[in-house]
C-alpha positions in Angstrom: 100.4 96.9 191.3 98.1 98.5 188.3 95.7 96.4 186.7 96.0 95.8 183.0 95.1 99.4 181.2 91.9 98.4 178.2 93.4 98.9 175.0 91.0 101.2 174.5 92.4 103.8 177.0 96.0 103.2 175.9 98.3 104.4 173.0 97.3 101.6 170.2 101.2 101.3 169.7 102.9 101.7 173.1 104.5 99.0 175.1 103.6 98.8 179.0 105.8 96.4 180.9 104.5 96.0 184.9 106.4 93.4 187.4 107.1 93.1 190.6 109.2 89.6 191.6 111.8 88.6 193.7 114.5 86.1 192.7 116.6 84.1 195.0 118.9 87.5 195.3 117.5 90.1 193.3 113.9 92.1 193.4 112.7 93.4 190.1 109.5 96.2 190.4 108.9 98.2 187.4 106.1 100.1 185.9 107.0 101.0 182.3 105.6 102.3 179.3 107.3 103.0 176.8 107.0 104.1 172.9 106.0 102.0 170.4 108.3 103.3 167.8 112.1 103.9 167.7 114.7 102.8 170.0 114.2 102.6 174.0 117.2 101.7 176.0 117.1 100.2 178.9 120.7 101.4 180.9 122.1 100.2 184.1 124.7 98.7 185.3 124.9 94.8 185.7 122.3 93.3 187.9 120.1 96.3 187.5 117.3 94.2 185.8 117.7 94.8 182.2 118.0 91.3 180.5 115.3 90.6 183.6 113.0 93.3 181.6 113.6 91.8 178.2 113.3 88.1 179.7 109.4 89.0 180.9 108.6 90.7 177.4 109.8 87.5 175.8 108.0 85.3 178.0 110.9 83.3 179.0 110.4 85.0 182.6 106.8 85.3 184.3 105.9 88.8 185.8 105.0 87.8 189.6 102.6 90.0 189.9 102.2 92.1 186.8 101.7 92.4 183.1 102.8 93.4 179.6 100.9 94.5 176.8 102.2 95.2 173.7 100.1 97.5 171.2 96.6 96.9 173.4 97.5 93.2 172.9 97.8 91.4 176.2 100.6 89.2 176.4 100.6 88.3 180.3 98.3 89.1 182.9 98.5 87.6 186.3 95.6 88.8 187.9 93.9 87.3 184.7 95.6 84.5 184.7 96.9 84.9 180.8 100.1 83.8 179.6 100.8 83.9 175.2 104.1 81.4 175.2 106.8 82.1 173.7 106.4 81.3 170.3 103.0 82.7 169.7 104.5 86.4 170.4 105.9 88.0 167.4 109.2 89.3 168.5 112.3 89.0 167.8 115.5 88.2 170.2 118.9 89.0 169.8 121.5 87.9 172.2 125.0 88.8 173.5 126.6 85.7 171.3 124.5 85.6 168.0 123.4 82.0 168.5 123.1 80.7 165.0 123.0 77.1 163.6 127.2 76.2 162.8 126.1 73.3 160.3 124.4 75.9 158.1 125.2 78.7 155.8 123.9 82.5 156.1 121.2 81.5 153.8 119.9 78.4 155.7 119.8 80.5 159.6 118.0 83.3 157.6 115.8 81.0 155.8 114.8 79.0 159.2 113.4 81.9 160.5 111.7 83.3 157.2 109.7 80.3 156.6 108.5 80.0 160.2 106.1 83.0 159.4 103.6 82.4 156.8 103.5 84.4 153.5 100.2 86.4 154.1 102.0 87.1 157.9 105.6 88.8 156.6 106.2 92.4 157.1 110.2 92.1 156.4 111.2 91.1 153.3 113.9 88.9 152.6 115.4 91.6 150.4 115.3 94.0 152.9 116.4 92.4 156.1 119.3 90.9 153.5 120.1 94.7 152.1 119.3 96.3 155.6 122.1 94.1 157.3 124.4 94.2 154.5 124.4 90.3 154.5 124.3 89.6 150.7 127.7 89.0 150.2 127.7 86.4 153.2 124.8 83.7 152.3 126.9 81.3 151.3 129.2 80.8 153.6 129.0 78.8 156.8 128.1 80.4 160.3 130.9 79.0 161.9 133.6 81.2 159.2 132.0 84.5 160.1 133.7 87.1 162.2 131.8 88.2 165.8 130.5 91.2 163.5 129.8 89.2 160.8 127.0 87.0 163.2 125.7 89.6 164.8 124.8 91.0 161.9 123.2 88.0 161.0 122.0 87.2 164.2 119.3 90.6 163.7 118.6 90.2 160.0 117.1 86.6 161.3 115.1 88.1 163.9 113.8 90.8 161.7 112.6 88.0 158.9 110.3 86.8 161.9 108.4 89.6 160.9 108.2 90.5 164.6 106.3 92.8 166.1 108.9 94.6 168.3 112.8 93.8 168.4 114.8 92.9 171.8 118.3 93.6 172.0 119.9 92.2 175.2 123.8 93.8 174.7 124.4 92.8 171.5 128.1 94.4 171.2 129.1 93.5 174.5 131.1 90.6 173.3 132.6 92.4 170.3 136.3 94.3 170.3 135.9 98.1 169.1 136.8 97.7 165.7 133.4 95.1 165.2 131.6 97.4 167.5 132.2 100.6 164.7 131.3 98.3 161.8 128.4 97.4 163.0 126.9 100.6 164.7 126.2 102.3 161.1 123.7 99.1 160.5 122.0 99.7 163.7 121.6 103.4 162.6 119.7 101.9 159.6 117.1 99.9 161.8 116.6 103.2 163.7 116.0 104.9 160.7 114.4 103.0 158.3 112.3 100.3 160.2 108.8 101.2 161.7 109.3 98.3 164.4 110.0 99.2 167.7 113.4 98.4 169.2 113.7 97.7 173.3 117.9 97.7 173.2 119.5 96.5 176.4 123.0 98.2 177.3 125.4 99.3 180.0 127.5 101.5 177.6 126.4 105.0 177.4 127.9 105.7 173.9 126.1 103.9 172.4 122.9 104.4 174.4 123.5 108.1 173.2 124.1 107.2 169.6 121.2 104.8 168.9 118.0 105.5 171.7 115.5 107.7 171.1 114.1 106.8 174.6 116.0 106.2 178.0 115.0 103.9 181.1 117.9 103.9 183.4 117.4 101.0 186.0 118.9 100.2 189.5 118.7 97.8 191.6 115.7 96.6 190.0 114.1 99.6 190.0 113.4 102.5 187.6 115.4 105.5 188.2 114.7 107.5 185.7 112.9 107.7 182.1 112.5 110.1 179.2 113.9 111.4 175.7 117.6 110.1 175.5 119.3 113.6 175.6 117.2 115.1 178.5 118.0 112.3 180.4 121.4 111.7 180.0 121.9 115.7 180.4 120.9 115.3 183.9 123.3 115.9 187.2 121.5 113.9 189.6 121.5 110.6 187.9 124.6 108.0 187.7 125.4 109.2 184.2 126.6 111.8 185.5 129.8 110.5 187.6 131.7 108.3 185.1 134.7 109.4 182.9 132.4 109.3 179.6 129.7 111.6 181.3 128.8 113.8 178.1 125.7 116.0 177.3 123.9 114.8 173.6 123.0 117.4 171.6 120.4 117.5 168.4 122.0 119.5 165.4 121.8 120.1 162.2 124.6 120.3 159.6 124.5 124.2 158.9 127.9 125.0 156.8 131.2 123.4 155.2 134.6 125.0 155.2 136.0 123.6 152.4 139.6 125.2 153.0 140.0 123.9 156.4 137.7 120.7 155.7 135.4 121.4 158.5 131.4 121.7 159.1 129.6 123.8 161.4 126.5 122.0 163.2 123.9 124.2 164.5 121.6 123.9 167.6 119.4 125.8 169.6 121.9 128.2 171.4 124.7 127.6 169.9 126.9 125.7 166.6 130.1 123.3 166.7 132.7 123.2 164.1 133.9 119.6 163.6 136.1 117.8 160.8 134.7 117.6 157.6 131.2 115.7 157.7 130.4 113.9 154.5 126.3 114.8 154.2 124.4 117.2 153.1 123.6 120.7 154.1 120.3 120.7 156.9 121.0 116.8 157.9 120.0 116.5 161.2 123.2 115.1 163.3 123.4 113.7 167.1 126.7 115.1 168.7 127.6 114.1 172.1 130.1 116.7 174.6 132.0 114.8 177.2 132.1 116.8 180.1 135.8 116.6 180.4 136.1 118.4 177.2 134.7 121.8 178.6 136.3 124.2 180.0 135.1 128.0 181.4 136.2 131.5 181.5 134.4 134.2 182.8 136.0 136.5 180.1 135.6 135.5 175.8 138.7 134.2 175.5 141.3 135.8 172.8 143.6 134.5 170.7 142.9 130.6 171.7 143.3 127.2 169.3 139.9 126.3 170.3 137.3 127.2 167.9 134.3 126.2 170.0 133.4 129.0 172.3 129.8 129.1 173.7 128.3 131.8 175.6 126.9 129.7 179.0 125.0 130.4 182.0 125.1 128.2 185.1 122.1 125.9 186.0 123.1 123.1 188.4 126.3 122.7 190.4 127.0 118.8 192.0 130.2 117.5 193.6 132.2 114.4 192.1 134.0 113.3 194.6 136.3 115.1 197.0 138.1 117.1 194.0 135.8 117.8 191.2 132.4 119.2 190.6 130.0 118.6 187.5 128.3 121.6 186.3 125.1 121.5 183.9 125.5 124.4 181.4 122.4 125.9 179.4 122.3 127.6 175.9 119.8 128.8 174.3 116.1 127.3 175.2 116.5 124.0 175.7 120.6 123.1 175.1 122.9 121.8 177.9 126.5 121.3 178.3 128.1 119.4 180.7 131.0 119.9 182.4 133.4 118.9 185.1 135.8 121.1 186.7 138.2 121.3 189.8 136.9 122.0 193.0 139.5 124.5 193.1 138.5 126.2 189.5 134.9 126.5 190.6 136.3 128.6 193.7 138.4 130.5 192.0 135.7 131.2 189.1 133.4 132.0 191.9 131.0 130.5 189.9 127.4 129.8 191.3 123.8 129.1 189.9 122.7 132.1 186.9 126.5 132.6 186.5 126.8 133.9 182.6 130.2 132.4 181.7 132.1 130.8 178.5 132.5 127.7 177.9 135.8 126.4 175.2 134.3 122.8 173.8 137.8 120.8 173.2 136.5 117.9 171.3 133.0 116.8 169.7 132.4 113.1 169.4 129.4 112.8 166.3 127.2 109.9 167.0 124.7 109.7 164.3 
């Protein structure tokens, strides 16, 4: 296990997590540093170690051996034999169920953690956790009225009037149904984009790891995997992303064009563009679009006279069986692009296809994340 790096010799912003402790039936031992800015996910599926991860940032779990430093700022250190409780780290917590008081109204759950940091301390703003949230039209009413989205939205504009110094997000959709889930997504864009605080956001569902991370740590068995840029990471073959039915390569665009007789926009990217309903932004925007793999398919020959309007020149960089039946290619356009796609066994034989293949690939649908 590392000692503590000086703050000195570290990035003044970043966020280095390092435990190694085993539980009555689990073993966590990770080494991670991660960026002090944006949104890191931590994936994996359940009992990986990712509400373990948050738990010893928070201090409501010790390290074993280990520590965590947070901007050069040492929260725990066993070998040193320092601990900063709970209450003196500035972070804020947001859970699966949004945990607010039922005998008080929006105003009195925001206001109990806005006046537990003193004036000279704040960095948020009531205004601007309250407008940031969307929350304003809800401070008079009582917790216990609110739908799921409703306190969950509350639930993070009362962490961020901590004023904390980084965010923790242990699954906080996970009890939501799909139409609360889409309501509040757009808000958590916001965070992403307008807050400087840096957002450790714990899920095991990759859209909206794709749609909100900037930075990936995928974890099993207590273990990191594998770490880096979201859409490098999820555009990997050899990782468990790529075996499920919503295995999908993310793509960074930018909005290039409307077609204002068909409603459509054309998004641009190294290697390539997608046309895609109507997008209401403006021209050079830059957009996240995500490609499920199942939604690409190849022909060795540009296809004519064809209903799909995405057609990509492709060449072959990876080839990995799925199963007895299907095989996942990784596609590459451009410098730096990738596709995804999964195929018959029986297509890929018949298509010959191998490694350096030049190809097309038809994109049937583009889901826009961001």
């Amino acid at each position: 296990m590392p000692s503590t790096p000086s703050p000195a010799a570290s990035d003044s912003t970043a966020i280095h997590v390092c435990a190694a402790l085993a539980l009555a039936d689990f073993s966590l031992d990770v080494d991670m540093a991660l960026p002090g800015r944006g949104v890191t996910a931590l994936f994996g599926r359940s009992g990986s170690g990712k509400t373990t991860c948050l738990r010893i940032i928070a201090g409501l779990q010790r390290t074993g051996q280990g520590f965590v430093t947070i901007g050069g700022e040492v929260w725990q250190d066993e070998t040193r034999v320092v601990f900063l409780p709970v209450h003196r780290r500035r972070l804020g917590y947001v859970f699966q169920e949004a945990n607010l008081f039922p005998h008080h109204d929006v105003r009195g759950n925001l206001a109990y953690a806005y006046k537990r940091v003193p004036a000279t301390e704040r960095s948020v703003t009531w205004d601007s956790a309250v407008e940031l949230l969307g929350v304003g039209p809800l401070l008079e009413r009582r917790a216990s009225s609110l739908s799921g989205g409703e306190r969950q939205r509350v639930a993070i504009a009362r962490a961020l009037l901590s004023s904390p110094q980084i965010l923790l997000m242990d699954e906080p959709l996970s009890a939501l149904d799909s139409a609360s889930k889409a309501a509040i997504l757009p808000y958590l864009e916001r965070l992403h984009d307008e807050l400087a605080i840096p957002v450790i956001y714990v899920s095991h569902a990759l859209e909206e790891v794709a749609r909100l991370a900037d930075h990936l740590v995928m974890l099993e068995a207590g273990r990191v995997i594998a770490a880096g840029p979201v859409a490098e990471t999820l555009n990997r073959l050899d990782l468990p992303t790529a075996f499920g039915d919503d295995t999908g390569a993310v793509l960074e665009t930018r909005l290039a064009e409307h077609d204002d007789v068909y409603a459509l926009s054309r998004l641009s990217f190294d290697g390539g563009s997608l046309w895609v309903s109507r997008v209401q932004r403006p021209l050079g925007a830059r957009m996240r679009a995500r490609v499920l793999a199942r939604d690409v398919s190849l022909t060795l020959e540009p296809p004519q006279q064809t209903s799909i309007l995405n057609i990509m020149a492709v060449r072959v960089e990876d080839i990995c069986d799925d199963g007895p039946d299907r095989i996942n290619l990784r596609l590459g356009l451009g410098e730096s692009s990738v596709l995804l796609a999964r195929i018959t066994r029986r297509s890929c034989d018949q298509l010959r296809l191998a490694i350096g293949l030049h190809l097309y690939a038809q994109v049937k649908s583009v889901a826009l994340l961001s």
